[in-house]
C-alpha positions in Angstrom: -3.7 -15.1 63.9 -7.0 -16.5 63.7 -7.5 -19.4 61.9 -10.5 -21.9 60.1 -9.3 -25.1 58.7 -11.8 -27.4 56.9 -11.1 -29.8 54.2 -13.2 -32.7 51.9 -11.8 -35.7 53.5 -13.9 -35.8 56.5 -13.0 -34.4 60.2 -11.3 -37.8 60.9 -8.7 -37.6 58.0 -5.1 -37.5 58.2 -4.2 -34.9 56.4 -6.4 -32.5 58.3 -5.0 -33.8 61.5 -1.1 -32.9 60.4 -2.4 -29.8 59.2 -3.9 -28.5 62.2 -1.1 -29.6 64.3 1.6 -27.3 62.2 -1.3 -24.7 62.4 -1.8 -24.1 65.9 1.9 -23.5 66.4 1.4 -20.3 64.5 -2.5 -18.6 65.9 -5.8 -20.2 67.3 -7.1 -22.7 65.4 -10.9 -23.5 65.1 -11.8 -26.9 62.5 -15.2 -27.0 60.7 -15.1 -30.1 58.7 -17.1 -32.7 57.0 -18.5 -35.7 59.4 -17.2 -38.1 55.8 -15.7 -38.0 52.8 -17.1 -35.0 49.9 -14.3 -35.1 47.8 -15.1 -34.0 44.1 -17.9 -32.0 45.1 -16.6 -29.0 43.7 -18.1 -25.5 44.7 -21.6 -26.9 45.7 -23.4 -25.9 48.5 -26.0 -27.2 50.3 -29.3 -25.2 50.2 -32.8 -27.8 50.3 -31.5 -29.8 53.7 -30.6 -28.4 57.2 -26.8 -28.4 58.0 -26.4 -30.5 61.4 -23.4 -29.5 63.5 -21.6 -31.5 66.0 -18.8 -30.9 68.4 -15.8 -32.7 67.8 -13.4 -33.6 70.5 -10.2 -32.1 69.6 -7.6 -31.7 72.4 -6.8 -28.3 72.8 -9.0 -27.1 69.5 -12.2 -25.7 69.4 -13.7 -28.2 66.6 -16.7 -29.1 64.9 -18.3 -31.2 62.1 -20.6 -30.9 59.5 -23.2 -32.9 57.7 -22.7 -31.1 54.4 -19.8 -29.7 51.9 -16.7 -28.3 52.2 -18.5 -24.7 51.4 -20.7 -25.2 53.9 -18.6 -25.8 56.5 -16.4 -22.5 55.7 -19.7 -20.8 56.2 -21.1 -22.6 58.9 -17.6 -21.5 60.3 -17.9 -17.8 60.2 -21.5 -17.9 62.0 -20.3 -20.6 64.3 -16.7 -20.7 65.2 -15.7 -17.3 64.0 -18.2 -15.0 64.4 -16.3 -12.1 64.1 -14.2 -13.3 61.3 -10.8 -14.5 61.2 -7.4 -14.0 59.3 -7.3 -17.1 57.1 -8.9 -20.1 55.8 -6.8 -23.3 55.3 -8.4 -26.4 53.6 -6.7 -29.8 53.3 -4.7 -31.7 53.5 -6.2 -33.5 51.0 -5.6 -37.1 50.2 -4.4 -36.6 46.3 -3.3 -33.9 44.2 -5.3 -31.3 42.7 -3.7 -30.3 39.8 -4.9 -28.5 36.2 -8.7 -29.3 35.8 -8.8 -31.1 38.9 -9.4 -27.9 40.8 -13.1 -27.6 39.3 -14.1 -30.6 40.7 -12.5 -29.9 44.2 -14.1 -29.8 47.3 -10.4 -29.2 48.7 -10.3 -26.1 46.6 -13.6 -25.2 47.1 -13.1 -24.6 50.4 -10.2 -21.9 49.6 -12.6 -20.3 47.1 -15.4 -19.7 49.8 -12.9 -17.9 51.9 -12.3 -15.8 49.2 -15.3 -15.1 48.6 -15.6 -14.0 52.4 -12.6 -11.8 51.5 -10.2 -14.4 53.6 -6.6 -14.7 52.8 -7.3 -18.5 51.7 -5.0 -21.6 50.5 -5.7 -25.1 49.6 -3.2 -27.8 50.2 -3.1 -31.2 48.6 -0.2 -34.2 48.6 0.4 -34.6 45.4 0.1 -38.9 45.2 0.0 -40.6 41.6 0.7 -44.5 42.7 -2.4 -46.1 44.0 -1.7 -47.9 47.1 1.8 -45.8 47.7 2.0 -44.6 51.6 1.2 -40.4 51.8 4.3 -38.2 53.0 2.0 -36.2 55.4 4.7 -35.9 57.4 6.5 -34.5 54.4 3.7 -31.4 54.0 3.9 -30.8 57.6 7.3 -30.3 57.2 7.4 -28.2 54.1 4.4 -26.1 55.4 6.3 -25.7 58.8 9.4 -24.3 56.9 7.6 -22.4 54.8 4.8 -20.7 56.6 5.4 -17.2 56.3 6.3 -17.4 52.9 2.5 -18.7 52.2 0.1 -16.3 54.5 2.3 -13.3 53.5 2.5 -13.6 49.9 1.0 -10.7 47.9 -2.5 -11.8 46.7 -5.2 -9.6 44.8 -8.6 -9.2 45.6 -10.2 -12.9 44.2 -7.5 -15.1 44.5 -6.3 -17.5 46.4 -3.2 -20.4 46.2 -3.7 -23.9 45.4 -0.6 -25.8 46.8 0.5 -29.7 45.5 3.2 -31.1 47.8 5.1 -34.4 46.2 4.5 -37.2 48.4 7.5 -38.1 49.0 10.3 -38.0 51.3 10.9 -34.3 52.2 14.3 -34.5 51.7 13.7 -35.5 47.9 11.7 -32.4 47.7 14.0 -30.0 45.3 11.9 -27.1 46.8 8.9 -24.7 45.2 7.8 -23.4 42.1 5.1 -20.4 41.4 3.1 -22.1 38.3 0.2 -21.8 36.3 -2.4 -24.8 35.4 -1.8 -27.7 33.6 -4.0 -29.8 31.9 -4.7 -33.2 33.8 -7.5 -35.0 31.8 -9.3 -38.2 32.5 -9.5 -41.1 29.7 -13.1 -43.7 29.8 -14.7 -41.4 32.5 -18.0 -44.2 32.4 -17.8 -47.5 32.5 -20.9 -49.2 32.1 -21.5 -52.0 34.4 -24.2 -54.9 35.4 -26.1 -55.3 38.5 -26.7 -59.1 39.4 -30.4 -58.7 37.7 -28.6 -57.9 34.7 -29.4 -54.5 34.3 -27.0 -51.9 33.8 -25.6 -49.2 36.0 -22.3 -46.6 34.8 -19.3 -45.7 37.1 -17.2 -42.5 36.9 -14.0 -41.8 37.5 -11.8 -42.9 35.0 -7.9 -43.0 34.3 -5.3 -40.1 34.4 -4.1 -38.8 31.4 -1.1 -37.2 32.3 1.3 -35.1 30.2 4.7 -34.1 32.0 5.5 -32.2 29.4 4.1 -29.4 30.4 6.7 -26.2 31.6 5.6 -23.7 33.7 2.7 -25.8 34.7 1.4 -27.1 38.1 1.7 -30.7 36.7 5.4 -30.6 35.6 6.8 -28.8 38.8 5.6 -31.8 41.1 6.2 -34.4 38.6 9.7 -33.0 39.3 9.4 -33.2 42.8 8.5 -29.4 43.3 6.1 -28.4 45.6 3.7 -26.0 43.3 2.3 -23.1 44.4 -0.6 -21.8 41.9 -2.2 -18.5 42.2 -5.7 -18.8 41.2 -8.5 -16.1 40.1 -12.0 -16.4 41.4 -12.4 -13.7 38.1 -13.3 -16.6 35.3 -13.5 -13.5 32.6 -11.3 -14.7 29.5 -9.8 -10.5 29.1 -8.3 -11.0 25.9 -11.4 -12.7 23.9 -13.6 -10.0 25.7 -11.6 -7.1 24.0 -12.0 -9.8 20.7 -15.6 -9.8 21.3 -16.0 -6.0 21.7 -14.3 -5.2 18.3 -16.0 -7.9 16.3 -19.4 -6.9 17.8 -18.8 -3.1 16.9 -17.8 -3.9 13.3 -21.4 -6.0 13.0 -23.0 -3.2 14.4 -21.2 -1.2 12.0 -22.5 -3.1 8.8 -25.8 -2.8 9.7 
């Protein structure tokens, strides 16, 4: 099996380390990352500046980083590393969960949606962390992916799609094992504050504070808050079917009045 692996944490990052290591026990890896941190980048892609790529050093991997985005580097990928294409495009481990909304503005998820795109069997992976300052279980998704490998790359996917995974970062044997769900909702509360610069003039931060219902069955968001690992499939096909029938019928009965 041959296999890409970026992510939006930056070729140095943790989670991309544990994830390459369970990967290469299963095909040949190749890593096209970030050279830093792009997370909550979203599906952008760098087209006004030249992309700069660097070998990485990478014992026994054939590795390189990026000065752009997550969807660059799965692109940069299949001209560089994988010419010829290859069987599957990992992207994470990220540093956080991406769960509801959270996987528009994800550069973790982003990654998965350009090997889609390239018609690559793709999955995102994310440890799911809500307590600031709380250690990361990476060890825990290396686990859980280990154990679970061929469950992931040979689950039935349609054309478009791809699966957004959230491990609980916790101890794996807390983990109560998986759940196939649909989004939740995962909102943020004061997204700019507006600040002062030591002149006195003023600047505005964003990010705000997660607004988190649990309460939510069948959803992303409820399976890991109850220490599920959640498996998503998501649609690269945004159409809403059910309004467009809606629309269809109310158009043809204005068209019919006049």
């Amino acid at each position: 099996m041959r296999i890409l692996i970026t992510n939006d944490d930056g070729i140095r990052a943790q989670g991309l380390i544990s994830l390459v290591e369970v990967a290469r026990r299963f095909g040949e890896v190749k890593v096209v990352a970030p050279d830093r941190e792009r997370s909550a980048c979203g599906h952008s892609m760098t087209m006004r500046d030249p992309l700069r790529v660097t070998e990485h050093k990478w014992d026994g991997v054939e590795a390189y980083e990026v000065n752009g985005l997550p969807v660059d580097c799965v692109n940069v990928g299949l001209t560089v590393a994988w010419p010829d294409g290859c069987d599957l495009v990992l992207s994470g481990v990220n540093n956080g969960p991406n769960l509801g909304f959270d996987i528009t503005y994800s550069g973790t998820v982003a990654g998965a949606m350009e090997g889609t795109i390239n018609g690559i069997r793709s999955i995102a992976l994310s440890m799911a962390l809500f307590v600031s300052g709380a250690p990361i279980h990476y060890e825990t998704g290396a686990t859980w992916l280990r154990e679970n490998w061929s469950m992931l790359v040979e689950a039935p996917l349609r054309p478009l799609s791809f699966l957004n995974v959230n491990i609980p970062s916790i101890e794996f044997v807390e983990i109560r094992g998986h759940r196939v769900t649909q989004m939740g909702q995962r909102v943020y509360q004061d997204r700019v504050e507006v600040r002062q610069d030591p002149w006195g003039r003023p600047y505005y931060w964003q990010g705000g504070v997660v607004v988190m219902e649990t309460n939510q069955p069948g959803t992303d968001v409820q399976a890991v808050s109850d220490g599920f690992v959640s498996i998503s499939p998501i649609s690269l096909d945004w159409t809403d079917q059910a309004l467009r029938s809606e629309l269809e019928q109310s158009m043809r009965r204005v068209d019919a009045t006049v």
